[in-house]
N, C-alpha and C positions, 0 to 999 in steps of 0.2 A: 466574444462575438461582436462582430459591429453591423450597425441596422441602418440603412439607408432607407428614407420618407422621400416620395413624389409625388408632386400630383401634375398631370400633364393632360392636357386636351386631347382627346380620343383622335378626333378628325383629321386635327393636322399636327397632330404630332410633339405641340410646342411644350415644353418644359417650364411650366408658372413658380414650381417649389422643388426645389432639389438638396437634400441636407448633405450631398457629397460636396457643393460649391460651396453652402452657404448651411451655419448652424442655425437651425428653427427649431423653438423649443416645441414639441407637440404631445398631444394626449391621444392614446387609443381607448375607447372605452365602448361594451359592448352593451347593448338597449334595447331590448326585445329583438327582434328577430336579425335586428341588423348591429352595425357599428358607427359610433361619434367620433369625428376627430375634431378635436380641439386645436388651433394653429396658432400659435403667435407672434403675426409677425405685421408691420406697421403699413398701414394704408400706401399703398405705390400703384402705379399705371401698371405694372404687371396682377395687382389683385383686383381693379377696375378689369382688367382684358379676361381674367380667371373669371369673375362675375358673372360677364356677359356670356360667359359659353358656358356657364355653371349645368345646363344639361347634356353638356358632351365630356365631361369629365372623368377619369380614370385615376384611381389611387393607389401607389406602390410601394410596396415595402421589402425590404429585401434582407433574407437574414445573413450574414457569410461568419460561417463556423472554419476555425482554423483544422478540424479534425473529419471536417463532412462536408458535401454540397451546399452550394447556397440556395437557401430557399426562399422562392418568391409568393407573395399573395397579394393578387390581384383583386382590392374594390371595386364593384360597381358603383358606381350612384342612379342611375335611371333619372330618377324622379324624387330622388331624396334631397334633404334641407340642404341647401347653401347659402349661407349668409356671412354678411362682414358686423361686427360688431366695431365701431368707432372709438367709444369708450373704451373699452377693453383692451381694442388692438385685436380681435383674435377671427378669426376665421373657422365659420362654423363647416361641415360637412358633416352630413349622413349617407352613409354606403346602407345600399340593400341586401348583396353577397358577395361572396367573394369564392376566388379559387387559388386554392395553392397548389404549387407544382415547383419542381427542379429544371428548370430551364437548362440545365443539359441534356437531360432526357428528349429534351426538342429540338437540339440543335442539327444540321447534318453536317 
């Protein structure tokens, strides 16, 4: 199986973390009603521009099975935690919910 992590700006579209381009190590981890992701990756003007729009943010994950459909699950964030940790290096995000679907089932 291999799992493709994004996180992209709702509004316009823009692409801040993509692990198809570029390998980011990250954590899913689930905490009370919602989800943490953990992100690791070093302070740049694309995580500065990811900040500032931190309430239009969308989180993507994508499963592709060689024997089934790939299946996607869409995070929310609304109003959940995003922060940069400096020390660290890591990029915090909390999702509210999420939906999963087969995005073939959508296509026409």
């Amino acid at each position: 199986m291999k799992t493709t992590f994004q996180v992209k700006h709702a509004v316009g579209g823009r692409m801040f973390i993509d692990t198809n381009k570029e390998a980011v190590p990250y954590t899913l981890t689930p905490q009370g009603e919602g989800w943490l992701f953990t992100v690791h990756v070093p302070w740049s003007e694309k995580i500065a521009e990811l900040l500032a729009h931190k309430q239009e943010l969308n989180v993507f994950i994508f499963k592709e099975f060689e024997d089934q459909p790939t299946l996607k699950t869409w995070y929310y964030i609304k109003d959940g935690l995003v922060e940069y940790d400096t020390d660290q290096e890591s990029l915090t995000i909390a999702a509210e919910s999420r939906i999963e679907y087969y995005p073939h089932e959508y296509s026409v």
